[in-house]
C-alpha positions in Angstrom: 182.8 121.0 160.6 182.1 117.1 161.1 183.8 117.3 164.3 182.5 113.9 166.4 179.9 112.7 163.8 180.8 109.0 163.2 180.0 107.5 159.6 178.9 103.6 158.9 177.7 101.6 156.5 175.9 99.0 156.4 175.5 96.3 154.0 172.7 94.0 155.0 172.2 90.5 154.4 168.7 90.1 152.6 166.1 87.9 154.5 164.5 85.1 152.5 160.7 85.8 151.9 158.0 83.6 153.4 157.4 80.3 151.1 154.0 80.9 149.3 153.8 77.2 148.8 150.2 76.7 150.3 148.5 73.7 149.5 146.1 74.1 147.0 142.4 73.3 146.8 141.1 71.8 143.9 139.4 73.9 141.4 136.6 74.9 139.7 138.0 73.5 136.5 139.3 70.2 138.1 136.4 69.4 139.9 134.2 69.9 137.0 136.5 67.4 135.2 136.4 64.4 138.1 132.3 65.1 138.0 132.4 64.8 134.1 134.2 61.5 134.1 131.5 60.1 137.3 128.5 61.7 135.1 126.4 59.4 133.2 126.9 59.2 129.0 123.2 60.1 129.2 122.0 63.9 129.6 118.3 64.4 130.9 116.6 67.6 132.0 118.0 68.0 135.6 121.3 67.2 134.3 120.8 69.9 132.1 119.9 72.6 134.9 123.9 71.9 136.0 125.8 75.2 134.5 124.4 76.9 137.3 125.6 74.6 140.2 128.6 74.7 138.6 128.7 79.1 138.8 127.9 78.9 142.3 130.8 76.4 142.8 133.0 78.5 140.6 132.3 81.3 142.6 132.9 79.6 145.6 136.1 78.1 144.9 137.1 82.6 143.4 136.0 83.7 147.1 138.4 81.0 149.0 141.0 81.9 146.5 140.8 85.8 147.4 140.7 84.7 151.2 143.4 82.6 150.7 145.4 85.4 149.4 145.0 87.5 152.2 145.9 85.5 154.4 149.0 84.8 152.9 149.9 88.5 152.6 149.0 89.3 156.0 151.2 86.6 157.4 154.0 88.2 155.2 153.3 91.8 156.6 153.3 90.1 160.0 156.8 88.8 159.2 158.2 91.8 157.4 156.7 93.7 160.9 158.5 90.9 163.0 161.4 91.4 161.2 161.8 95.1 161.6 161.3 94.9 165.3 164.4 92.7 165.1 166.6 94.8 163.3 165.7 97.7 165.0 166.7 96.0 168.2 170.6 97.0 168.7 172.2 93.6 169.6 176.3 93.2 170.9 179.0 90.9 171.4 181.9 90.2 173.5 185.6 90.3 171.2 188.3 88.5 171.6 189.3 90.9 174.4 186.6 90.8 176.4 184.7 94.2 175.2 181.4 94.6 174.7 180.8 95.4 170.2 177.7 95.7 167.9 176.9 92.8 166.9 175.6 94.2 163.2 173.0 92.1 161.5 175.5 92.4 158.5 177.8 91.3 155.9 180.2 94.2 156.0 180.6 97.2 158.6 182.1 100.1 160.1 181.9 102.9 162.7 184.2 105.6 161.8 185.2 109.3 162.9 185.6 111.8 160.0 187.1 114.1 161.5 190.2 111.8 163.3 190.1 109.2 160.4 189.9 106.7 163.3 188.0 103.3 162.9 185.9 103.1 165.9 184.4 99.4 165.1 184.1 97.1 161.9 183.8 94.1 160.2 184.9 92.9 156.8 185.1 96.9 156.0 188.0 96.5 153.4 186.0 93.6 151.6 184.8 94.7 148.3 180.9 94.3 147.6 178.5 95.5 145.3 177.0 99.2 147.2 173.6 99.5 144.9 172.2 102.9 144.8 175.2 104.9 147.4 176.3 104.7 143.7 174.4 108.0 143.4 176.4 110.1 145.8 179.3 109.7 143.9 176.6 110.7 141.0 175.5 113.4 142.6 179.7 114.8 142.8 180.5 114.4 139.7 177.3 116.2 138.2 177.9 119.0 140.6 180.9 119.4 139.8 180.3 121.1 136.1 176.6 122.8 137.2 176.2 126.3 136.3 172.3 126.4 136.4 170.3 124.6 138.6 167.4 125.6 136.7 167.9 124.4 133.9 165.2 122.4 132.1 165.7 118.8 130.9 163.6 116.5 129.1 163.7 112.6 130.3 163.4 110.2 127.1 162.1 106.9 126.7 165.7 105.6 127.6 165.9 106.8 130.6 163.3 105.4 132.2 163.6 102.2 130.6 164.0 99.0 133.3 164.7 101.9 135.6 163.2 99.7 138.5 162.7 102.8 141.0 161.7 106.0 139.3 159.1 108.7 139.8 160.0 110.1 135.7 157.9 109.1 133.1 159.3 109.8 129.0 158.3 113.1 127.9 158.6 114.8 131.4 160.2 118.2 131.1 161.9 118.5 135.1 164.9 120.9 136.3 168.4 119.7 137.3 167.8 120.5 141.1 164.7 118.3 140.6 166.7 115.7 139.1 169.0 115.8 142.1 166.1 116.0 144.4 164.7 112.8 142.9 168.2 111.5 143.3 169.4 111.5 146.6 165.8 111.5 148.6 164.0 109.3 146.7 167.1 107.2 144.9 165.7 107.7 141.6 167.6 105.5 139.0 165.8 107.0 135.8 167.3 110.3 137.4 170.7 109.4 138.0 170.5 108.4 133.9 169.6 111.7 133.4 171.9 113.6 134.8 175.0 111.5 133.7 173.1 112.4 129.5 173.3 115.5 130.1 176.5 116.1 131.7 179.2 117.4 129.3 180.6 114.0 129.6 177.3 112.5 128.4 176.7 108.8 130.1 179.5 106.7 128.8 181.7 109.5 129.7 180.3 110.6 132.9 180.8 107.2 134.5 184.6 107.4 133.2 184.6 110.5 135.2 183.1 108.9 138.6 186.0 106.2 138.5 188.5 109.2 138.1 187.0 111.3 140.6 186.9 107.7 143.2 191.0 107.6 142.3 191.6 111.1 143.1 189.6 111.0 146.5 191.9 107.9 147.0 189.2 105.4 146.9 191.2 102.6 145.2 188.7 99.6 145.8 185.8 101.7 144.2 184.4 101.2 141.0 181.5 102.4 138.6 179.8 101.1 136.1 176.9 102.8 136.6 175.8 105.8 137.7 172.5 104.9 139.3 173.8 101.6 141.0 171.4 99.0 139.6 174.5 96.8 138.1 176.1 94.6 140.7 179.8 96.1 139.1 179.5 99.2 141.1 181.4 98.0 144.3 183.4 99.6 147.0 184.3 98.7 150.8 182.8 99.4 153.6 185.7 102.0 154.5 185.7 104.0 151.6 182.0 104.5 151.6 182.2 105.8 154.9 185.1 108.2 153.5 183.0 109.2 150.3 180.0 110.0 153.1 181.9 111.6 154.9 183.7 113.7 151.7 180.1 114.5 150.2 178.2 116.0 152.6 180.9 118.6 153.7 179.0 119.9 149.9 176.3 121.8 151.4 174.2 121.0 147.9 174.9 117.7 148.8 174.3 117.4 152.0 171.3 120.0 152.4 169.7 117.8 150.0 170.0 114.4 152.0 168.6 115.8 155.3 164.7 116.8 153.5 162.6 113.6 155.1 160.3 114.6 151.6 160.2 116.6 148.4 157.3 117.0 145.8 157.3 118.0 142.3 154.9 119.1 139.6 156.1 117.6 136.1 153.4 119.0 133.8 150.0 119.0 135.9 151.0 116.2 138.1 152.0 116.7 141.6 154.3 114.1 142.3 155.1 113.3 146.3 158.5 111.5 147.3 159.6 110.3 150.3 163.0 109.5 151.7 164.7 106.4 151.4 166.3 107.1 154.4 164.4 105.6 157.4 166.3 107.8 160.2 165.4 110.8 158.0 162.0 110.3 157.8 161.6 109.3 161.5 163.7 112.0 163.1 164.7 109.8 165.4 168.5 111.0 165.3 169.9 114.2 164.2 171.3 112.8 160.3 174.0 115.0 158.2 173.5 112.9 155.2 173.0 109.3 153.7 172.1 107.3 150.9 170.4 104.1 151.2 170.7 101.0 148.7 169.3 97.7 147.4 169.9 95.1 144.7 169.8 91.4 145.4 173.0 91.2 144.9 174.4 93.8 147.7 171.7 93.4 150.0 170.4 96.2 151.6 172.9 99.1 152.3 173.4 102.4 154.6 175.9 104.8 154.2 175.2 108.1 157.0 176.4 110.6 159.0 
């Protein structure tokens, strides 16, 4: 039972990074040029003792460089920090009645009871956006859906991992399906999600034929795949029917068991491989979480589907 769990999404709009523009010193190279055109036509002995003025300079102007970039990324982690603190900070509103509402640092979202079907709170939650990687719980459904052996041993090709942006899988890695799914739903493993939608009976053109199907029979009519690991900006949905295909997919204990591990680690070949959850609330065990997926692509912004 779900009974009083509320499920939201959140699609969040992506902060612009810090502007590396720094003024820039003059280097090496263009110094040496402004002292070649003040040198003298004529070279004598000293001026012939110069390449090693010039190292020292060189090196110089390398060591300011490497400072220089430092200090640039630690003003970014400062700002990322800054910005964390923020959005961790709940923040409200007054509506247009007077009530006190979150006040979502958000293009789209909702606050919504499972088990009564009742919206508690939301904004823009039947606009349709792109939903990046909460692609993959719908992945993860359909898969399940024809598994008879968890253990079964798969081999990830060059394909698969090609462009794959996240991925722990390398070609030529043998892993087992409940790996796969492992990979998908903790670590939101797009080379993964290829994987499984290969070697589905439906194989991958197929299988994402199947995820549209499977979003019409669950009544999800502004959901749509083109997919299945969510990198391409076409898989979009609402804010509502995310929460509803949350909410549907962890009632699947495979599912759902799967989204609550704050880790997982597997050993393709001799390689132990570590992976952490995407899901910040997971890892933290700040809250009790039933399930989620995370998201991100530059086009959807970063996104939060959880129970």
């Amino acid at each position: 039972m779900l009974g009083g769990v509320l499920a939201a999404l959140l699609t969040f709009v992506v902060g612009q990074p810090l502007d590396a523009a720094t003024p820039r010193t003059r280097t090496a190279k263009a110094t040496r040029a402004t002292t070649a055109r003040k040198a003298p036509a004529r070279v004598t002995r000293t001026a012939a003792r110069k390449p090693v003025t010039r190292a020292t300079a060189s090196s110089k102007t390398r060591t300011s460089s490497a400072a220089r970039r430092r200090a640039i990324a630690r003003s970014r982690a400062a700002a990322r920090a800054r910005d964390a603190r923020e959005l961790a900070t709940p923040r409200f509103k007054l509506d247009d009645s007077g009530r006190e509402v979150p006040a979502p640092r958000a293009a789209a979202a909702i606050i919504y009871d499972p088990e009564t079907n009742e919206v508690l709170f939301e904004e823009h939650a039947l606009e349709q956006r792109s939903i990046a990687s909460i692609t993959k719980v719908m992945t993860a459904l359909v898969f399940l859906e024809s598994l008879t052996d968890a253990s079964e041993v798969v081999k990830v090709e060059r394909a698969d991992v090609a462009r794959a942006s996240t991925t722990y899988l390398r070609a030529g890695y043998t892993v087992t399906v409940d790996e796969l799914l492992h990979l998908l739903l903790i670590g939101s493993d797009n080379a993964a999600a290829r994987v499984l939608a290969r070697v589905s009976p439906y194989g991958s053109d197929g299988f994402v034929a199947r995820m549209n199907e499977k979003a019409r029979e669950l009544g999800l009519q502004q959901t749509h795949y083109e997919d299945p690991s969510g990198l391409l900006s076409g898989n979009v949905s609402t804010a509502y029917e995310m929460a509803r295909l949350i909410s549907y997919a962890v009632a699947d204990e495979r599912v759902g068991s799967v989204m609550r591990k704050a880790d997982f680690d597997f050993v393709p070949g001799k390689r132990n491989v570590h992976v952490n959850s995407t899901n910040r609330f997971v890892r933290s065990g700040e809250i009790e979480v039933i399930g989620g997926k995370t998201g991100f692509i530059s086009s959807s912004g970063y996104c939060l589907a959880t129970l």
